[in-house]
C-alpha positions in Angstrom: 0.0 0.0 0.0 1.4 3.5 -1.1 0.7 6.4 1.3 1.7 9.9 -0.1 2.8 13.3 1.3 1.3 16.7 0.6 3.9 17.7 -1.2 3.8 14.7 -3.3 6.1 11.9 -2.6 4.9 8.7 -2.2 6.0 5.9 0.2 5.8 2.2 0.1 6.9 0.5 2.8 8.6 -3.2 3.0 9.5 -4.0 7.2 11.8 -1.0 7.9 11.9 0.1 4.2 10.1 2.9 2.9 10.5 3.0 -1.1 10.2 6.9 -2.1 9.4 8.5 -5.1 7.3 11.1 -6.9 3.6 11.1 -7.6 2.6 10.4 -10.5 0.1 13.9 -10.3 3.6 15.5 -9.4 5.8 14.3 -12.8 3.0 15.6 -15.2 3.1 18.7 -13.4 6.9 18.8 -13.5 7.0 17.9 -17.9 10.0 16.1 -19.0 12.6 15.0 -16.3 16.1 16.0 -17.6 18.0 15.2 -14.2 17.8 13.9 -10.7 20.2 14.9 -8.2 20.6 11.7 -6.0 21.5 12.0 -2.6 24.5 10.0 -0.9 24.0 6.4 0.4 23.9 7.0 4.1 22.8 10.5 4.4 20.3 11.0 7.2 17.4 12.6 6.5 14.6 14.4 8.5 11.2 14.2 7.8 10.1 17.4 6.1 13.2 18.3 4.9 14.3 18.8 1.1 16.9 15.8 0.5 17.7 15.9 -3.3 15.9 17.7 -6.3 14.7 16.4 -9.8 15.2 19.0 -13.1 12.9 19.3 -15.6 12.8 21.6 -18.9 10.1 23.6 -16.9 11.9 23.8 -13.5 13.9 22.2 -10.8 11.5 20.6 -7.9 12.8 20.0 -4.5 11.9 16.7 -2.9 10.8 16.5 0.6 11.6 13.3 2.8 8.0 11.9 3.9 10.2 9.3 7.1 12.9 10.1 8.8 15.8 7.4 8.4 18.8 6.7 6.6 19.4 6.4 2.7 20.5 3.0 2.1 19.4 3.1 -1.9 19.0 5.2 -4.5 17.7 4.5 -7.9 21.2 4.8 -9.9 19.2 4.1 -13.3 17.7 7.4 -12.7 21.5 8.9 -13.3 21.4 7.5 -17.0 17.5 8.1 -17.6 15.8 10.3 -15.5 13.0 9.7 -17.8 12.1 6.8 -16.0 10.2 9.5 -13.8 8.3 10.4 -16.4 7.2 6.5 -17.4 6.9 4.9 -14.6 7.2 7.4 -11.8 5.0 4.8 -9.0 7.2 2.1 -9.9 11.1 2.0 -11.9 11.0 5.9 -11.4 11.4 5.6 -7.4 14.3 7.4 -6.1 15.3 6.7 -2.6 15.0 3.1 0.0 15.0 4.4 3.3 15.6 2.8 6.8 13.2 4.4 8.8 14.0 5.4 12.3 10.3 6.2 13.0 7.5 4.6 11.3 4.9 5.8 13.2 5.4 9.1 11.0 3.6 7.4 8.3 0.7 7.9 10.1 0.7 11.5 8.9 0.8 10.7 5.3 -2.4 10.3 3.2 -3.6 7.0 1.7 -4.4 7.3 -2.3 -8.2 8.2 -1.7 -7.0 11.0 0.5 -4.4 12.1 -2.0 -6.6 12.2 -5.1 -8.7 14.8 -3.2 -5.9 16.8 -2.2 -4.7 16.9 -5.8 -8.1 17.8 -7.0 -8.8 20.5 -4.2 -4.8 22.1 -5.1 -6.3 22.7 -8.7 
């Protein structure tokens, strides 16, 4: 089950895992991925705070961590073909694996129902 952020990341979790990437609402907002700046294995991350950014021919985009935890993945396809975001951005397009250090956080995010609405209401 994916549970999303209001400023659109999404999580999926696996035991301590959480598997982050961008919505899907967020990439056709963002047009054509040209680059991802991937964070560092091992960097720590807060919840709430911007940890890497993704470039598109409109803009750059600052990503937001949804758990607090440590990196232990990142997406290295995404180095060669940051379009992947734009394909597939629920599933190869993910970014980040983090070891989170407080799951209970993901009780603030929003299940896809929730999202949708949020998405709609944001215009």
């Amino acid at each position: 089950m994916k549970k999303f952020a209001k400023t659109h990341e999404w999580v999926k979790v696996d035991g301590k895992l959480a598997v982050v990437g961008i919505s899907n609402h967020a990439q056709e907002k963002l047009g054509d991925v040209v680059y991802v700046d991937l964070p560092q294995v091992g960097k720590v991350v807060k919840k709430g705070e911007v940890f890497m950014s993704v470039e598109s021919v409109k803009a750059a985009s600052d990503i937001y961590a949804p758990v607090s935890g440590k990196i232990v993945e990142v997406n290295e396809k995404l180095s060669n073909q940051p379009e992947l975001i734009n394909k597939d951005a629920e599933g190869e397009g993910w970014l980040v694996k983090i070891e989170m250090t407080n799951p209970d956080e993901l009780s603030d995010l929003l299940d896809e129902e929730a999202y949708r609405r949020f998405c709609e209401e944001e215009g």
